[in-house]
C-alpha positions in Angstrom: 80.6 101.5 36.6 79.8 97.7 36.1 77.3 97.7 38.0 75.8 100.3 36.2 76.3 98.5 32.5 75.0 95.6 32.8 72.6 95.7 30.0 73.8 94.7 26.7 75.1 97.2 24.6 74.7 100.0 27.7 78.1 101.5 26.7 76.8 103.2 23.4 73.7 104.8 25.1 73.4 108.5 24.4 71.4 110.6 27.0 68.4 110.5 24.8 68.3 106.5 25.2 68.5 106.5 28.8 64.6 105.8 30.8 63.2 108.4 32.9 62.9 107.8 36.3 59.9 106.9 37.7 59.7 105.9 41.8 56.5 103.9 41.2 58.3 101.1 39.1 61.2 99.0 40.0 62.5 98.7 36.4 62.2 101.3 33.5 61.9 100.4 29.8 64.8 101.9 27.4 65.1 100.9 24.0 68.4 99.4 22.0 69.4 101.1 18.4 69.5 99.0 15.6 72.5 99.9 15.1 74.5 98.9 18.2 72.3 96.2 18.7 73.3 93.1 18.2 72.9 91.2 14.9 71.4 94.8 14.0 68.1 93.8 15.7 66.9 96.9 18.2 65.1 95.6 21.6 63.9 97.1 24.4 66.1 96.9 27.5 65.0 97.4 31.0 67.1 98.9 33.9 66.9 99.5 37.7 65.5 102.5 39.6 68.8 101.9 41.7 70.9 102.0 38.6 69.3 105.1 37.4 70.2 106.4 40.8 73.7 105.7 39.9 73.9 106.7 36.3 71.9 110.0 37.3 74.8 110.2 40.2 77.4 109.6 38.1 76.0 112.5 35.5 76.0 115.1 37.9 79.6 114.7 39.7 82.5 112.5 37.3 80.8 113.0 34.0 79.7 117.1 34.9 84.0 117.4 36.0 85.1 115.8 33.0 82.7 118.0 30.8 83.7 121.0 32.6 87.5 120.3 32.4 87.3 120.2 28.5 85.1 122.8 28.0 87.5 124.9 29.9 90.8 123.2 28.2 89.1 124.1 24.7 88.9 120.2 23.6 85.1 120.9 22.3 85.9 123.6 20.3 88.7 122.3 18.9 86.7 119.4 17.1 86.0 120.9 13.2 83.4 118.4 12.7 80.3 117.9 15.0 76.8 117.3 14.8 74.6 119.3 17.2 71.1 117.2 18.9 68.1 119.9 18.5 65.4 116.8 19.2 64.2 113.7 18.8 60.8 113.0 18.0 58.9 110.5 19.5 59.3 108.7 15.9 62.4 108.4 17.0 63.9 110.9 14.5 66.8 113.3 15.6 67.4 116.2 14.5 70.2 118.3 14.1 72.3 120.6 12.8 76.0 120.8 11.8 79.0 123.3 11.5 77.6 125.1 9.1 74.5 125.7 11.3 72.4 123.9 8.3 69.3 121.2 9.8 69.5 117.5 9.1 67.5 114.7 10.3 68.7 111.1 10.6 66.9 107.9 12.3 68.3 106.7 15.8 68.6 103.4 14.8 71.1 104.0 12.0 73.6 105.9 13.9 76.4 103.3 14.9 78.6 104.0 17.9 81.2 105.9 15.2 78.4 108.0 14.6 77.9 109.0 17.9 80.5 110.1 18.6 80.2 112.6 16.3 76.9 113.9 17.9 77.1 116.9 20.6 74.3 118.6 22.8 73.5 122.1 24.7 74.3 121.6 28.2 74.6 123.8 31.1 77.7 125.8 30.0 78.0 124.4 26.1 78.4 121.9 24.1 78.7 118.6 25.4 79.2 115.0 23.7 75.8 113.3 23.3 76.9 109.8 24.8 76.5 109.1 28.2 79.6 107.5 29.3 82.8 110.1 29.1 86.1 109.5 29.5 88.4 111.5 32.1 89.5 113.6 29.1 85.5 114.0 28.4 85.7 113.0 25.2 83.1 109.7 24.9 84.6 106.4 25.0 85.5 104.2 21.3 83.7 101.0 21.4 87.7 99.3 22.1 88.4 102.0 25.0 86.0 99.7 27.2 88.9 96.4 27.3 91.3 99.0 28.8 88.8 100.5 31.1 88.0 97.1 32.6 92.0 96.3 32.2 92.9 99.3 34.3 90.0 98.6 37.2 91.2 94.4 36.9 94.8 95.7 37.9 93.8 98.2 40.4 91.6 95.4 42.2 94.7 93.1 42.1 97.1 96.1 43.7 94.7 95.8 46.5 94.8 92.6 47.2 90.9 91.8 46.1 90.7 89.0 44.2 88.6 90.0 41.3 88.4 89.8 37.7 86.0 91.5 35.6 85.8 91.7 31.2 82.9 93.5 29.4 81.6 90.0 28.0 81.2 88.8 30.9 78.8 91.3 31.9 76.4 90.1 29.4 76.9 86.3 31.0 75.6 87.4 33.8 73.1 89.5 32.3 71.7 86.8 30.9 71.9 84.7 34.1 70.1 86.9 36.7 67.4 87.6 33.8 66.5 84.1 33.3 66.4 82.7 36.7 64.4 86.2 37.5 62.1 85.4 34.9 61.5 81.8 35.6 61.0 82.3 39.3 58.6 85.1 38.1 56.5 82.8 35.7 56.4 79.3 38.0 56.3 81.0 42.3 55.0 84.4 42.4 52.2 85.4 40.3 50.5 82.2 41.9 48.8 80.5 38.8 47.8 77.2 38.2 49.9 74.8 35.5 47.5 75.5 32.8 47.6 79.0 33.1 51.4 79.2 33.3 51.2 76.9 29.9 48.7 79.5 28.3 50.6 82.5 29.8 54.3 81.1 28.2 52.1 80.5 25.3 51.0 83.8 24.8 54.6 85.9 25.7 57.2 83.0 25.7 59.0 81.1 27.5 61.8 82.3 30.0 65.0 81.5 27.4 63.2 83.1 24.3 63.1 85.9 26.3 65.9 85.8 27.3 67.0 85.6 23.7 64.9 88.0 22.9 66.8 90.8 25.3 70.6 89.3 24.3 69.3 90.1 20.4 69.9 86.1 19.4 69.0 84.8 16.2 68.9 81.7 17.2 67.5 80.0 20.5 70.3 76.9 20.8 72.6 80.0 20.8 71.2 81.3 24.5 70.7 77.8 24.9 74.2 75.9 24.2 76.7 78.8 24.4 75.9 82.1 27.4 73.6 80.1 29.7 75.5 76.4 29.7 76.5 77.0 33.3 72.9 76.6 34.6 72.2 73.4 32.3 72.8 71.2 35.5 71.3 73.1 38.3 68.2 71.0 40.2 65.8 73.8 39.6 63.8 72.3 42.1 66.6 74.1 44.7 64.3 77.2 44.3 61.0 76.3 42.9 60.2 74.8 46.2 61.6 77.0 48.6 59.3 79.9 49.8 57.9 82.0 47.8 58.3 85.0 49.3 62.3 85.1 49.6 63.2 87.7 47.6 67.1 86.5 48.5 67.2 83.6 46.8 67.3 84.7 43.2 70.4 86.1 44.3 71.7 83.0 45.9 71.3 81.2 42.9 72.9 83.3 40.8 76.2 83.6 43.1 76.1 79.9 43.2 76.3 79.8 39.7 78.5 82.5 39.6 81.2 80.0 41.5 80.5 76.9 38.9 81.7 79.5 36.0 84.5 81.8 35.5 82.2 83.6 32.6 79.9 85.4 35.8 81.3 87.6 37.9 78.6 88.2 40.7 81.4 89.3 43.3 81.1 92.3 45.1 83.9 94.2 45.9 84.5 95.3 49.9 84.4 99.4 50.7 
């Protein structure tokens, strides 16, 4: 499940928030609400074709069980007060209707993650929550549920002898890690420009760490700066502007590198 919530503020998607796949690009574009965005700015986010895989994975086995179960336990019906998704439009409006069977429409970006919990969907065999992560119960997960879930997996990891340690925060650390060495290895080695065109070209879209910002939903620029990215401050970027080009790998090896200079990244991966 870490892996597959890495992007800022992934654990108050709902289903109609996550991108479609599409095989012809590496990374789809998905979009953050205003509401449980940070600072109350929304931002695009972009995700993985192999963490779609996952998500779509995890939709169709542990989230499908945990659906079924309360759906058969009666935990659904039980709720007296529930909003039910009909659409949303591409203006991003959704409509819905409630008990009463009455129609309502509300913008995405002003639902908070209280709100949406509220919200339900037609699935397969009935109603279903509209958020995509469930807990085992298949109810969807408070915003505080996430400390115990990563509380529960840090314990199991140490019962086992791996020596791993993971909190939600730190996920956005490292977030913000592999996206700005990504990004500046992208911008300065492989779309093979000249130093004037890489100054018009940051001058035009931005340079790496306002993107950066832009994706954490910072106000400020000394914030991604001075605070979430200080562990790279004294890296020689030199180490991989000029190595070869075409390894792919060392993006990663960077990161890991930095990932053992600071105990707010976890890059780790843990054995099968």
């Amino acid at each position: 499940m870490v892996q597959r919530i890495t992007t800022p503020r992934g654990r108050f998607l709902v289903l109609n928030e996550l991108p479609l796949f599409d095989s012809e690009l590496q990374y789809a574009r998905g979009r953050v609400g205003e509401s449980v965005a940070k600072g109350g700015r929304g931002r695009d986010f972009w995700i993985s074709g192999r963490t779609l895989k996952m998500i779509d994975n995890y939709r169709e086995s542990t989230r499908r069980e945990a659906v079924y179960r309360a759906q058969r336990e009666g935990r659904y019906a039980a709720i007296t007060s529930m909003k039910v998704v009909d659409r949303v439009d591409n203006r991003r409006i959704v409509h819905y209707r409630d008990d009463d069977g009455r129609p309502g429409s509300v913008p995405l970006d002003n639902l908070d993650w209280k709100d949406r919990l509220g919200f339900f969907v037609d699935g397969d065999n009935g109603l279903e929550p509209w958020m995509l992560w469930l807990s085992e119960a298949g109810l969807p997960l408070p915003y505080r549920t996430w400390e115990a879930v990563f509380s529960t997996a840090n314990a199991r990891c140490h019962g086992l002898g791996v020596d791993i340690r993971c909190h939600p925060h730190m996920l956005r650390h490292s977030f913000a890690l592999r996206m700005l060495v990504a990004l500046i290895y992208a911008h300065d080695r492989r779309m093979g420009i000249t130093a004037d065109e890489r100054r018009e070209f940051r001058h035009l879209f931005g340079d790496p760490w306002v993107l950066v910002q832009t994706m954490l939903g910072h106000a400020n620029l000394a914030t991604t700066r001075d605070c979430y990215l200080e562990p790279v401050s004294g890296l020689q970027v030199e180490l991989f502007l000029n190595s070869d080009p075409a390894d792919d790998s060392l993006i990663g090896d960077l990161v890991a590198r930095v990932a053992q200079l600071s105990p707010r990244i976890q890059d780790s991966e843990v054995p099968r």
